[in-house]
C-alpha positions in Angstrom: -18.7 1.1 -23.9 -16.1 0.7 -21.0 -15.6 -3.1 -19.8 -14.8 -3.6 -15.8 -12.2 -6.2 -15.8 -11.7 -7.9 -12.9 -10.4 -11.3 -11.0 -13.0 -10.1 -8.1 -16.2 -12.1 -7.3 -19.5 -11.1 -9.3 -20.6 -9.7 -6.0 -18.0 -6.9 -5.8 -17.6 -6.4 -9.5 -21.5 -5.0 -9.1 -20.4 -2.8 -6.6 -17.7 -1.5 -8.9 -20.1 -1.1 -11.8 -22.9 0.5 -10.1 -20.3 2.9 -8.5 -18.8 3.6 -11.5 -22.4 4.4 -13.2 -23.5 6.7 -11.1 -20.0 8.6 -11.5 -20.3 8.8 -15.2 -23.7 7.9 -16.5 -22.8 9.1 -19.4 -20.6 5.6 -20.3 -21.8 2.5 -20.4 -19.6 0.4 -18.0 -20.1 -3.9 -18.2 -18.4 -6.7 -17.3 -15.7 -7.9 -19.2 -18.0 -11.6 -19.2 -20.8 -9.7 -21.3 -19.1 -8.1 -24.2 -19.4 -9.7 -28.1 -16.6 -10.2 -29.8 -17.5 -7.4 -32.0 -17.4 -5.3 -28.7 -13.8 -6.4 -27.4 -12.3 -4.9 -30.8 -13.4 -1.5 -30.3 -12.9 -0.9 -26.5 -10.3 1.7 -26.2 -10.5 2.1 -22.8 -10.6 -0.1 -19.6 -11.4 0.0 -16.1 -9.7 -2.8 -14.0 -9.4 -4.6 -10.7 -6.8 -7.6 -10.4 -7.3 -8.3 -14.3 -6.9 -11.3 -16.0 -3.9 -10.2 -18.7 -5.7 -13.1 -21.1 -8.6 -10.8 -21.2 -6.8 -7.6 -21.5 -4.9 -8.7 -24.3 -8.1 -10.0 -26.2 -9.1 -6.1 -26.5 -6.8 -4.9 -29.4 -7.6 -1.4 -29.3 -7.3 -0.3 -25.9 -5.2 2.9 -25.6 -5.2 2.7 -21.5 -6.6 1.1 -18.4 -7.6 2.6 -15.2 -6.6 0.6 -12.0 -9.8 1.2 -9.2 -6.5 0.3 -7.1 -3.4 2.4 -6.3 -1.4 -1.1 -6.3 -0.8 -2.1 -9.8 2.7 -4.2 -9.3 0.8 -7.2 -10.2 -0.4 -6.4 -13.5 2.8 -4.7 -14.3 4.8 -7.9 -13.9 1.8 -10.5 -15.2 2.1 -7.9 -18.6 5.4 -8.5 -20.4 4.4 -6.5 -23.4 1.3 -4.9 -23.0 0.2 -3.0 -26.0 -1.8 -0.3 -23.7 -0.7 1.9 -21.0 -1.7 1.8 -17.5 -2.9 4.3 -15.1 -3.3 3.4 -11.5 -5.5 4.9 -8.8 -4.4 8.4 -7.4 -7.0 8.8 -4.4 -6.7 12.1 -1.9 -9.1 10.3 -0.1 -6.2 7.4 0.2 -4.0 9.1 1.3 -5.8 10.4 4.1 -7.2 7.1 4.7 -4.2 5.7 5.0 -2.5 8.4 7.5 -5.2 7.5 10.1 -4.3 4.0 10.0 0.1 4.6 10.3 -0.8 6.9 13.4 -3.4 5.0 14.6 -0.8 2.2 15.2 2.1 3.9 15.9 0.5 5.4 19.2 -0.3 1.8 19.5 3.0 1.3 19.9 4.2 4.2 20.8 2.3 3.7 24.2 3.2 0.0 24.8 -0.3 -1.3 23.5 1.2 -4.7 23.0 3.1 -5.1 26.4 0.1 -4.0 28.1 -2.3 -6.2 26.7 0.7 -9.1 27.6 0.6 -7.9 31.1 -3.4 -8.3 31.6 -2.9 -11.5 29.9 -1.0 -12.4 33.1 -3.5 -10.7 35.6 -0.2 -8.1 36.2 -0.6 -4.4 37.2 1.9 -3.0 36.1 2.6 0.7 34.4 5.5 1.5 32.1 7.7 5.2 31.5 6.1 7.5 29.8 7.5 8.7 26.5 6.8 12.2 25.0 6.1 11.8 21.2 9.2 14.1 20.5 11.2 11.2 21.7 9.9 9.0 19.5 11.7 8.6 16.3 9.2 7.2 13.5 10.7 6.2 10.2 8.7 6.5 6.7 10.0 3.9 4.2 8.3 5.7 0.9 7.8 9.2 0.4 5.2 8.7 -2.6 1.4 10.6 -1.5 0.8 7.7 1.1 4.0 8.6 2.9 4.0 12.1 2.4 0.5 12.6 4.2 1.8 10.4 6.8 4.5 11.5 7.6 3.5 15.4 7.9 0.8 13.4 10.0 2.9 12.0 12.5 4.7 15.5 12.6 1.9 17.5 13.6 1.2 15.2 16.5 4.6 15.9 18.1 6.5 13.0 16.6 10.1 13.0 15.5 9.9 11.8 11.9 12.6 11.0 9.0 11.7 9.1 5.6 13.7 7.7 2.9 12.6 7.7 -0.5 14.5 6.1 -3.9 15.0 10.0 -4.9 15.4 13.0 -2.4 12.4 14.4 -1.3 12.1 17.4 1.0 8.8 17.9 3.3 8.6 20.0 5.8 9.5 19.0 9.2 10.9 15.7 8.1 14.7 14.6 7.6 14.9 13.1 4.4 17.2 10.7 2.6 17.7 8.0 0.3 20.1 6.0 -1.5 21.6 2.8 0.2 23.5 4.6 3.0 20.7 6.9 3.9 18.4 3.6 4.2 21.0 2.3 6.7 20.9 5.6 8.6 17.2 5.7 8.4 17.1 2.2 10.3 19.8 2.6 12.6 18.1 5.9 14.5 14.6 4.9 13.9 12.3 3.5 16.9 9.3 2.6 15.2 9.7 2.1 10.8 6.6 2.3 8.5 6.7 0.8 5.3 5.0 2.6 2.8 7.1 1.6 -0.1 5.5 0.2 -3.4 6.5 -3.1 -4.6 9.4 -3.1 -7.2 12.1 -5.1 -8.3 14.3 -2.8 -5.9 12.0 -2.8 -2.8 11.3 -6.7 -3.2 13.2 -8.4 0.1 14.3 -4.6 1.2 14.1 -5.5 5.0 15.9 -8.6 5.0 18.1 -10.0 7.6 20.8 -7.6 6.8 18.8 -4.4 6.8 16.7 -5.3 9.9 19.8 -5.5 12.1 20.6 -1.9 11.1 16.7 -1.1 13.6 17.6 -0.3 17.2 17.3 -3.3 19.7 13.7 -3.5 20.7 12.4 -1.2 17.9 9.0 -2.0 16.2 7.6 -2.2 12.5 4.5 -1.7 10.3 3.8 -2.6 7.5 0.7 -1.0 5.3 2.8 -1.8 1.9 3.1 -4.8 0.5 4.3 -8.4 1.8 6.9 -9.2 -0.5 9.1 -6.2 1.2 9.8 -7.9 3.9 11.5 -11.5 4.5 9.3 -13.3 6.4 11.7 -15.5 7.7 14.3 -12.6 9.3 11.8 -10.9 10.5 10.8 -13.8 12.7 14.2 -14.1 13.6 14.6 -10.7 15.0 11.4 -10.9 16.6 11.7 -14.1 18.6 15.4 -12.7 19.2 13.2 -9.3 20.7 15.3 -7.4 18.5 12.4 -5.9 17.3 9.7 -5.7 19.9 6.7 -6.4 17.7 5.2 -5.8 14.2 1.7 -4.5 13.2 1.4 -6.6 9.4 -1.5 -5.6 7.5 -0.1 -6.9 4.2 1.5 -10.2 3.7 3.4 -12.6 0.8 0.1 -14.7 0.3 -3.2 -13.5 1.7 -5.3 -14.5 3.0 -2.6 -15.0 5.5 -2.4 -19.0 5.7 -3.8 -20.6 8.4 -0.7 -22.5 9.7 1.8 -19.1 9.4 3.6 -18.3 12.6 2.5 -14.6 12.3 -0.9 -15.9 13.4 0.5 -17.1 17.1 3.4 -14.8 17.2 2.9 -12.9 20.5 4.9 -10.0 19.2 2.8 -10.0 15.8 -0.5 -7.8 14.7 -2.1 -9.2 12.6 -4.5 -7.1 10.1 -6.7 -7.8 7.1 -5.5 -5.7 4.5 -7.4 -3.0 6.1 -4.8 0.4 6.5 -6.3 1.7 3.7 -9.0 0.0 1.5 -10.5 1.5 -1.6 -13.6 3.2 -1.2 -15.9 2.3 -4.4 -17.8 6.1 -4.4 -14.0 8.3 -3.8 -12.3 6.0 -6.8 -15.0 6.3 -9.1 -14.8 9.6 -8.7 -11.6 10.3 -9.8 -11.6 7.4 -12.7 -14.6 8.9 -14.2 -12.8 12.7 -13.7 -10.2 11.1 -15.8 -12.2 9.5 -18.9 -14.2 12.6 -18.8 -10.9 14.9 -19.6 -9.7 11.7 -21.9 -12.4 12.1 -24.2 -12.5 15.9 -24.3 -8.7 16.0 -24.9 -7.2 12.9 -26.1 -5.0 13.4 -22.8 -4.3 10.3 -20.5 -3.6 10.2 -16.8 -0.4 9.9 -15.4 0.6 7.3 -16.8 2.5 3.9 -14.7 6.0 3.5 -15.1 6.3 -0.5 -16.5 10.3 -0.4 -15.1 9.4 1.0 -11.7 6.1 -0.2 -11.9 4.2 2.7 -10.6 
């Protein structure tokens, strides 16, 4: 017996159980709500959403979670001393997913979506330069899967594209770097910057008012991360300053975005639900039954997540 633990409403957790079913009927996945205490002390493995920590720490034996999510920051730092180790989604699919959304956008910007729509806001007619994508210079913040597809993505439709990554990475057609300096040198020659980072200790406030003065005046940001990166309140700054021309946001410090947050009037802001690249119930199941399946032939476990770097 497998429990699904999970924050989520009953309504999606029976999604996530019926997926999860059909992937491996071979298990017996339930809620977390319908286990006997008998049950709790002999679940060695668990499959997870947003859990509650109080109910992963009232299952004594578990060896490991899965995460149906590749975000797992939040458990990671609710956990001080979790007696289990944790496994977080590692989707293909995801990946993919997610490269649609960072060039669907960045042609968006790229050509002047945003100023145009401003225009026929004011009845204007009015048609800007055009720029070849070669001229362009995108910049990857994270070269984990998400911004390796991406980025190799954005290459082979023309665009100039660097990344920085915490370590050296080295993908084809892409000028990599990392450390502090190479962050700066990322920002300063970048036109349009896509955060793909996950959210660490390190990355927390990353663009702050500091780094985001590093971006070329009138250069543009998305971000498909996580909120936290980015300080709200600098990023304003440089935007009502038009030091940065506009920002797609898909991700934010508190969602659902509050009603009364500036993002939502901000005439340089795009604001997203959480949408660049959702989980899809069928592709995750998948791969967490794929997982169990070799688990309890071979006693292995998943690449396991990091608790310091928290992925």
């Amino acid at each position: 017996m497998i429990p699904f633990v999970s924050r989520s409403s009953a309504t999606e957790q029976a999604v996530w159980i019926e997926s999860l079913s059909k992937a491996m009927p071979s298990e017996h996945i339930v809620p977390f709500s319908d286990l006997t205490p008998e049950q709790k002390q002999q679940c060695d493995i668990a499959i997870v959403a947003n859990p509650d920590p109080q109910d992963l720490m009232a299952l004594p034996a578990l060896k490991w979670v899965h995460s149906v999510w590749a975000g797992v920051e939040r458990m990671v730092n609710e956990l001080s001393s979790p007696h289990f180790a944790i496994v977080r989604l590692i989707d293909p699919n995801l990946a993919r997913t997610m490269s649609e959304a960072v060039l669907a956008w960045t042609l968006f910007l790229h050509r002047d979506m945003p100023t145009y729509a401003k225009q026929q806001a004011q009845h204007q007619w009015s048609s800007l330069p055009m720029v070849f994508p070669k001229e362009r210079r995108i910049g990857i913040l994270g070269l984990g899967e998400l911004g390796r597809v991406s980025a190799s993505r954005l290459v082979e439709n023309g665009f100039t594209v660097a990344g920085w990554s915490r370590r050296q990475k080295h993908i084809e057609g892409v000028e990599c770097w990392c450390g502090d300096e190479g962050l700066v040198s990322l920002l300063s020659q970048s036109d349009i910057i896509v955060c793909l980072l996950p959210l660490t200790p390190e990355t927390k406030g990353l663009l702050n008012r500091e780094t985001l003065s590093h971006l070329p005046v009138g250069s543009s940001l998305i971000n498909f991360a996580r909120g936290a990166i980015i300080d709200d309140d600098a990023l304003l700054l440089q935007l009502d300053r038009a030091a940065v021309s506009h920002a797609v946001l898909d991700v934010f410090m508190h969602e659902p975005l509050p009603k009364d947050h500036p993002y939502w009037s901000h005439p340089s802001v795009s604001v997203l639900p959480h949408i660049s690249a959702p989980t899809h119930p069928e592709s995750a199941s998948a791969i967490v039954a794929k997982n169990i399946e070799n688990y309890r032939l071979t006693a292995e476990m998943p690449m396991l997540v990091d608790p310091i770097l928290g992925y």
